[in-house]
C-alpha positions in Angstrom: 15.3 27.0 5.0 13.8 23.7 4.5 14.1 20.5 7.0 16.6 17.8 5.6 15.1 15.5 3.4 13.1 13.1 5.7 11.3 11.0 2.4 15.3 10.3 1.1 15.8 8.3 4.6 13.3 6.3 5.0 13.6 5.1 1.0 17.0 4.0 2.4 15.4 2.3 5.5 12.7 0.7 3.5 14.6 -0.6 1.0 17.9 -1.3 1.9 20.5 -1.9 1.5 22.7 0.5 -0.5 26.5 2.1 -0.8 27.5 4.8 1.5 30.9 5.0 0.2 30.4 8.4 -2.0 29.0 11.9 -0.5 25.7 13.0 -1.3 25.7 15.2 -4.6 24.1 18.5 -4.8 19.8 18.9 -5.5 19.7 18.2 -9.2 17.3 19.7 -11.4 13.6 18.4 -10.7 12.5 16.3 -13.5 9.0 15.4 -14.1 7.4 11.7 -12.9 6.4 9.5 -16.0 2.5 8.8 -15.3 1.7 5.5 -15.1 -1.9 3.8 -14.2 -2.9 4.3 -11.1 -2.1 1.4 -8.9 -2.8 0.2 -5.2 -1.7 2.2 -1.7 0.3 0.0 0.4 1.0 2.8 3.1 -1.3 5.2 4.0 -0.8 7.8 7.1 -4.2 8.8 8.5 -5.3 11.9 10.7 -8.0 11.5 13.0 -9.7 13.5 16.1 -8.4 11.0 18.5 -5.1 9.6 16.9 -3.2 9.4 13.8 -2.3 6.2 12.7 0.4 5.0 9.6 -0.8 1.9 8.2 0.3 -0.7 5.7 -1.8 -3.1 3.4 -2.1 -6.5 2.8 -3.2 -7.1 -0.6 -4.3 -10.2 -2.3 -3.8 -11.1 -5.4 -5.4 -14.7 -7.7 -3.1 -16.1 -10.3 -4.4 -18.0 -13.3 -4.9 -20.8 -11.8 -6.4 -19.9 -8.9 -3.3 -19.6 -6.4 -3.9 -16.4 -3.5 -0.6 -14.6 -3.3 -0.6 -11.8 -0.4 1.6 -8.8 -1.0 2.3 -7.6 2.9 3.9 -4.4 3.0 6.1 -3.9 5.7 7.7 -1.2 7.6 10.4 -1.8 9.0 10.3 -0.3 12.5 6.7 -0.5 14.3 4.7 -0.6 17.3 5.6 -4.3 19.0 1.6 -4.9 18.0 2.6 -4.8 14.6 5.1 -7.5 14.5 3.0 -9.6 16.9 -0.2 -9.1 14.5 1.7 -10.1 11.6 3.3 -13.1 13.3 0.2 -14.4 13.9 -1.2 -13.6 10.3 1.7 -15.7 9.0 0.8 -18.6 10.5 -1.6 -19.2 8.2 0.3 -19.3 5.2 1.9 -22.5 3.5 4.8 -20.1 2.3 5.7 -16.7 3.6 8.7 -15.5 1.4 10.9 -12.9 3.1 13.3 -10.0 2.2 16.4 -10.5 3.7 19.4 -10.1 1.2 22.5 -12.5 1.7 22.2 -15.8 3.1 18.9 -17.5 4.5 18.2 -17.2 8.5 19.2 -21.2 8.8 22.9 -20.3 7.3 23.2 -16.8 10.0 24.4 -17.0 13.3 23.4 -13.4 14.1 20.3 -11.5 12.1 22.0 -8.4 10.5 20.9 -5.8 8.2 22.7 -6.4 5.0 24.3 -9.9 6.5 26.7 -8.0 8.3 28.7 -7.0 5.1 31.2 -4.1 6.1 29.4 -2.1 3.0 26.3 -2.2 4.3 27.0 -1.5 8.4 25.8 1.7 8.0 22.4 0.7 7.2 22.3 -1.1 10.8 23.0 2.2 12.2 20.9 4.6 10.9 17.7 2.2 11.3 19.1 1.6 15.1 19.3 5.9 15.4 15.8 5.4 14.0 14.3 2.9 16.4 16.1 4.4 19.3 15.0 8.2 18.1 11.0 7.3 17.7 11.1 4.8 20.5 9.9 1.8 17.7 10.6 -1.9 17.9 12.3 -3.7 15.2 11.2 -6.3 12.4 14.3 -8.1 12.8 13.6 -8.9 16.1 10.6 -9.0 16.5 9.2 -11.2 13.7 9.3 -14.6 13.4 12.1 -15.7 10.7 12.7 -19.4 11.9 9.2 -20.4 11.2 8.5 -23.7 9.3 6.8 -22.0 6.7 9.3 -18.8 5.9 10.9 -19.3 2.5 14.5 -17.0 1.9 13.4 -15.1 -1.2 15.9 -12.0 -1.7 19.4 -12.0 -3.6 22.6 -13.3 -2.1 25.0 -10.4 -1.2 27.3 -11.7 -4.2 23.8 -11.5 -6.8 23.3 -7.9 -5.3 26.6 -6.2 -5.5 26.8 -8.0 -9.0 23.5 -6.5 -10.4 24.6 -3.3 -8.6 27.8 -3.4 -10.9 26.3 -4.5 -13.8 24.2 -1.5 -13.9 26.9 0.9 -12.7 24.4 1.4 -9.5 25.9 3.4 -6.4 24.6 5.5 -3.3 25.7 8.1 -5.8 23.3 7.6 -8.8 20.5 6.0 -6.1 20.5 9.6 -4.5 20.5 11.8 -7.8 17.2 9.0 -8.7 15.9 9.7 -5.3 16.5 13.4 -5.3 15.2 14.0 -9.2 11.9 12.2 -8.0 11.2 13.7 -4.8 11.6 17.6 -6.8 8.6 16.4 -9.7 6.2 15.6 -6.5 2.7 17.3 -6.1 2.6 17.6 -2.4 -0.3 17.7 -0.6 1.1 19.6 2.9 4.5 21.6 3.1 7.8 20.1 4.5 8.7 21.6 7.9 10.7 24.2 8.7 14.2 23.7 10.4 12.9 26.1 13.0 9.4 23.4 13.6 11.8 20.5 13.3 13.9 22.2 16.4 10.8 23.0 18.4 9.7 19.7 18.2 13.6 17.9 18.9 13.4 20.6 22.2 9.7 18.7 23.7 10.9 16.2 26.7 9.1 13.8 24.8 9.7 14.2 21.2 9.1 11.0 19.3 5.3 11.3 18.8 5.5 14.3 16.8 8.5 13.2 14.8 6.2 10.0 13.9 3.8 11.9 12.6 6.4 14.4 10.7 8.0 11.1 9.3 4.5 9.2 8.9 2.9 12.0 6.7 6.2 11.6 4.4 5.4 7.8 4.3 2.2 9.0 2.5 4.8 10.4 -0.7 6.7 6.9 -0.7 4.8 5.0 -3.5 4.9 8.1 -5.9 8.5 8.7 -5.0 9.6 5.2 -6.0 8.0 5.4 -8.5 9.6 8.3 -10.2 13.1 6.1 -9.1 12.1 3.2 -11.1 10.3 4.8 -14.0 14.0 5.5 -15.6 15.0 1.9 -15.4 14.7 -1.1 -13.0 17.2 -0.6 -10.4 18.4 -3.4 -8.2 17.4 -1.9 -4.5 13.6 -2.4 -6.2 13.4 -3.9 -9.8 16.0 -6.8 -9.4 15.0 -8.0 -6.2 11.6 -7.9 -7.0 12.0 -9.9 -10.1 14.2 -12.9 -7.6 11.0 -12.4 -5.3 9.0 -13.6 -7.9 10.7 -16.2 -9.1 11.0 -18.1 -5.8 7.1 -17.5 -5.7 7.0 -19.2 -9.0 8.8 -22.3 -7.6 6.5 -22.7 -4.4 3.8 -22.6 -6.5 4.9 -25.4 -8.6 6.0 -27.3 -5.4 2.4 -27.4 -4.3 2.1 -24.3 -2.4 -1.5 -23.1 -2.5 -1.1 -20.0 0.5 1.7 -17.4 -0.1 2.5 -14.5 1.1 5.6 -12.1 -0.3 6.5 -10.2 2.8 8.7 -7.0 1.6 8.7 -3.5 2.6 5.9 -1.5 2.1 7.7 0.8 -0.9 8.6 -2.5 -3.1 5.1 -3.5 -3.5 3.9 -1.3 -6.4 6.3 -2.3 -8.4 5.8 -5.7 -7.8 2.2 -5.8 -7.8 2.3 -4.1 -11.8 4.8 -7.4 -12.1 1.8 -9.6 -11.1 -0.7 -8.1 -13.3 1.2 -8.7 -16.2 1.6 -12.1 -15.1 -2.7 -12.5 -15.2 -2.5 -12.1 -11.5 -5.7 -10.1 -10.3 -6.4 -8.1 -7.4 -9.4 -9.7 -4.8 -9.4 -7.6 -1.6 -7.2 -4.9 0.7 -6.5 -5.4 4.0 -5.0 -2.6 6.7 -2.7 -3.6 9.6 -1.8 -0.5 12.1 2.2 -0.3 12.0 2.5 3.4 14.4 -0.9 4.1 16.7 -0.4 8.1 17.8 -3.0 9.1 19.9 -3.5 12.8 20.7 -2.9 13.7 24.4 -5.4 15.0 26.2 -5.4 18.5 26.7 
């Protein structure tokens, strides 16, 4: 018997939020993931002698005319070094336009996931069960969002639940997506057992190894959203990605000549083929350390 799903969590943490009114439906048949060109990692985990790490990239990209747009990936619990690390990056950006849907962080008395919208508590909790369960810090407190320079640049929770409608878009159909993807991957290790996942919930200090049983899933993400999109833009990815954009668009023609788009880590291949169509071109990769596992010593 296989462990639960571990990949179909963390798309929900990533890229929140979603519905949660209906029940998971059964495994659908695996259907096959369209190809497509072979675009850039923005999460990687890595195995070494002394530690593993998971890691997500900054990527830039040059328009046309010669503006630098960063894509930083994000995950959205980390090591505190993370957040401090890309606190400090952001600083030196005229723009840095943030994922947050519903209102702007000048409009919120309290920073919740999904704006606090009753639909969307449960997204709170299971990235708090998260945090708590492999002893991580989280983005929403630990980054920066009243800086000067931090530009609102997700959908309001009206524009969400609207597209979601409009497209007939539910926990439901997400999970079937999710589910139909996950079965056409080529896997390059096995999921655990439940019997290895027990083991390792028994250790008095359990969260390193669930890191790295979560972190090695992380390395599936990009292929796995991939096959969710690849049937039709959705609005968890697609939509907001497209409403990313087009705030980037109008702090560039406001003068901006730095931006960075900071989203999670598992929106940015879809946005980055959304540059490339519009000229952009890629210049160089960068790799921040988001989980640092080192090995205990024997």
């Amino acid at each position: 018997m296989k462990a639960p799903r571990v990949i179909l969590m963390l798309v929900a943490v990533l890229t929140a939020p979603l519905h949660s009114a209906e029940p998971a439906p059964p495994t659908p048949a695996p259907v096959a993931i369209k190809p497509v060109e072979q675009g850039t990692d923005f999460l990687r985990f890595v195995e070494g002698d002394d530690k593993d790490v998971l890691q997500t990239a900054i990527v830039r990209y040059v328009s046309p005319a010669g503006v630098p747009v960063d894509l930083v990936g994000a995950v959205h619990i980390a090591d505190k070094a993370y957040f401090d690390a890309l606190n400090a990056r952001f600083k030196t950006y005229d723009a840095v336009l943030y994922e947050l849907v519903g209102r702007p962080i000048e409009e919120r008395d309290t920073l919740k996931p999904g704006d606090g919208s009753e639909k969307l508590q449960w997204l709170g909790q299971v990235q708090e069960m998260m945090r708590n369960t492999l002893k991580l810090e989280s983005q929403l407190q630990c980054i920066d969002y009243k800086a000067a320079n931090f530009v609102h640049a997700d959908m309001s929770l009206e524009g969400f639940f609207d597209a979601q409608d409009q497209k007939k878009e539910t926990f439901l159909t997400l999970w079937v997506k999710a589910m139909q993807a996950q079965s056409g991957l080529q896997r390059d290790h096995e999921q655990p057992s439940m019997l290895e996942l027990i083991m390792i919930l028994r250790q008095e200090d359990s969260s390193t190894e669930l890191k790295r049983l979560v972190g090695r899933e992380f390395d599936s993400m990009e292929k796995l959203i991939t096959g969710i999109e690849s049937t039709g833009s959705t609005s968890i990815i697609g939509e907001r990605n497209k409403h990313a954009l087009s705030v980037m668009e109008r702090e560039i023609q406001a003068g901006k000549k730095r931006l960075a788009i900071f989203y999670g880590a598992a929106h940015l291949p879809d946005m980055e083929q959304r540059l490339i169509q519009c000229g952009f071109k890629l210049q160089n990769v960068d790799w921040v350390t988001a989980w640092n596992l080192p090995w205990s010593e024997e």
